[in-house]
C-alpha positions in Angstrom: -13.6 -29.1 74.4 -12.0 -32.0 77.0 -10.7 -31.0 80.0 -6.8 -32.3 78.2 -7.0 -29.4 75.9 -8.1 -27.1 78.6 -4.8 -28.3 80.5 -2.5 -28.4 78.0 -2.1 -24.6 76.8 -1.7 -23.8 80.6 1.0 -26.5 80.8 3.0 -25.3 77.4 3.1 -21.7 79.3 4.1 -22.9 82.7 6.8 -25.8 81.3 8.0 -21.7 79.4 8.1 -20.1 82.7 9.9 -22.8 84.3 12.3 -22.9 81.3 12.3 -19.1 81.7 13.1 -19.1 85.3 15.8 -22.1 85.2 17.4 -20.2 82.7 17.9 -16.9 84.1 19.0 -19.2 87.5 21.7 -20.9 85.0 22.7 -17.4 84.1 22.8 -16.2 88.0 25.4 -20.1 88.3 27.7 -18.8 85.7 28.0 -15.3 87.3 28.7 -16.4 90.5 25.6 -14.3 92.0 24.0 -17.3 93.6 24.4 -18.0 97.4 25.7 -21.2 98.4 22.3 -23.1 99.2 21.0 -22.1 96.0 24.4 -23.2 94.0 23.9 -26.6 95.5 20.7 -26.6 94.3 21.6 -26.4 90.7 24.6 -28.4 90.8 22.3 -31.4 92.6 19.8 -30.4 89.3 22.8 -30.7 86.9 23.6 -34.0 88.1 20.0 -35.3 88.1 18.3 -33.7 84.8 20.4 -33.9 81.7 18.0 -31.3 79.9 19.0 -28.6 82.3 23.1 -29.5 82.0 22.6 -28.8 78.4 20.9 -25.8 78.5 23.8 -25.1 81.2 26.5 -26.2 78.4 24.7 -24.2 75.4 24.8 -20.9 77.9 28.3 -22.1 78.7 29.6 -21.6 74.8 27.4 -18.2 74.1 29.3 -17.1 77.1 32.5 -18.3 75.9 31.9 -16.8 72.5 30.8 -13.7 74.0 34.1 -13.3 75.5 35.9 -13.9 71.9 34.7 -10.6 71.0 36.7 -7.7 70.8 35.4 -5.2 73.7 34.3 -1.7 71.7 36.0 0.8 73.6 33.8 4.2 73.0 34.8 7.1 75.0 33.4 10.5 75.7 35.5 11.7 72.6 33.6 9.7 70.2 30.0 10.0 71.6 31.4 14.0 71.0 32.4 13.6 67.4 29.2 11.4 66.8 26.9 13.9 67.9 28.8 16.3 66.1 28.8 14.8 62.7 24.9 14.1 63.3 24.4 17.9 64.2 26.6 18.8 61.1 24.1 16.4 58.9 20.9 17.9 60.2 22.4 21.7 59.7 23.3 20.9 55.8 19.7 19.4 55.4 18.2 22.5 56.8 19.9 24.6 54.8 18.9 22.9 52.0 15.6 22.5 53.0 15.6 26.4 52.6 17.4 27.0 49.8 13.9 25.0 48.0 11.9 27.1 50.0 13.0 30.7 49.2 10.4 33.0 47.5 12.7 33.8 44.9 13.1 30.0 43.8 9.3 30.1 42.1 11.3 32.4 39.6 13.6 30.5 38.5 11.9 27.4 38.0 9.8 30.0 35.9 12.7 30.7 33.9 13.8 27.5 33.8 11.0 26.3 32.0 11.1 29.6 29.7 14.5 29.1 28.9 13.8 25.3 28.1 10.6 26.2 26.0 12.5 28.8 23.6 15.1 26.2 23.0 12.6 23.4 22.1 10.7 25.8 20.0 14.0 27.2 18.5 15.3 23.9 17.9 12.2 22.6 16.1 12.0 25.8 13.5 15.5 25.0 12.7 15.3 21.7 12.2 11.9 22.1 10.2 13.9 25.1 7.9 17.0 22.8 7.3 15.5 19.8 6.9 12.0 20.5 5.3 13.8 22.7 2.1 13.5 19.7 0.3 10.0 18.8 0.9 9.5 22.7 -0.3 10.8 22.2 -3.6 8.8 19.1 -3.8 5.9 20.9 -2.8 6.7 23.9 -5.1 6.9 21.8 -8.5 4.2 18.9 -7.6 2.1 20.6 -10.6 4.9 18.9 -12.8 5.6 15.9 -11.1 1.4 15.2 -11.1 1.6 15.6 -14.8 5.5 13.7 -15.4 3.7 10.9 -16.5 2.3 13.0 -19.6 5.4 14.7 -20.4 7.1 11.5 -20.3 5.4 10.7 -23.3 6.7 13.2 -25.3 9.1 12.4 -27.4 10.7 15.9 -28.3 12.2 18.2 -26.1 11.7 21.3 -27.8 7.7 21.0 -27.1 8.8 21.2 -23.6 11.1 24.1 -23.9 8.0 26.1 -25.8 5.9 25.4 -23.2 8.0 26.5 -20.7 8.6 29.7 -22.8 5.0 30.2 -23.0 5.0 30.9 -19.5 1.8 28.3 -18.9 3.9 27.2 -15.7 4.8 31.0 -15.1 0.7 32.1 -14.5 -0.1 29.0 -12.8 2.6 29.4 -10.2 1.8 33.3 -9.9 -2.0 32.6 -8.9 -0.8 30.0 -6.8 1.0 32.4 -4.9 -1.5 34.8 -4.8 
């Protein structure tokens, strides 16, 4: 490393602190708070460096804006009611802080989910009852419809009246239930 770079980070921070000290002097000008001796000082720099009579001039407006501002006028009567609504806050989150923590609560989250299970079950029988009778009755004559093909073919209905008076379909469907 050359003795430049060496120099030059310890430069950068003493050109800040000089920027750092000339601008809280600026600030001490603009208040009034500087004696005479020093006040000449900085009015001889202002006529001299035109960096430091803009920094003067940029301090100048934030100043002037700053004084644009509507002043906030709190009084004791609204630190009071502040306080009061932030004390009111933290009480209601307390309380129902507790409410979750009461020994009885485990219970009715219990019955809750009871409750919630008997419906679900409930609701799915129902549905399955109403909606599935016709399904049953597919599942009670699928004998017939796995032969329709065959009795399709037959050309005269009385064969398929005798048959059915024969009971054939009777004493299959009463071992089936069985």
């Amino acid at each position: 490393m050359s003795s430049q770079d060496k120099e030059r980070p310890s430069n950068e921070l003493l050109n800040s602190e000089v920027s750092d000290q000339d601008s809280q002097q600026l600030v001490a000008y603009l208040d009034g708070e500087l004696d005479d001796q020093s006040s000449r000082d900085v009015e001889r720099r202002l006529s001299d460096d035109p960096e430091f009579r803009l920094r003067l001039q940029q301090l100048q407006q934030a100043w002037d804006l700053l004084d644009e501002l509507p002043l906030a006028n709190r009084d004791e009567a609204f630190t009071r009611s502040t306080v009061e609504f932030v004390t009111l806050n933290a009480r209601q989150q307390l309380a129902e802080t507790k409410q979750w923590i009461k020994p009885g609560k485990g219970k009715t989250i219990l019955w809750r989910l009871v409750i919630t299970l008997l419906a679900t079950g409930l609701g799915w029988w129902l549905g399955d009852w109403y909606f599935g009778q016709g399904h049953r009755e597919i599942l009670r004559d699928i004998e017939v419809i796995s032969e329709f093909d065959q009795y399709r073919l037959t050309e005269e209905f009385e064969f398929l009246e005798k048959l059915e008076q024969s009971g054939v379909f009777d004493k299959e469907g009463a071992s089936d239930e069985e």
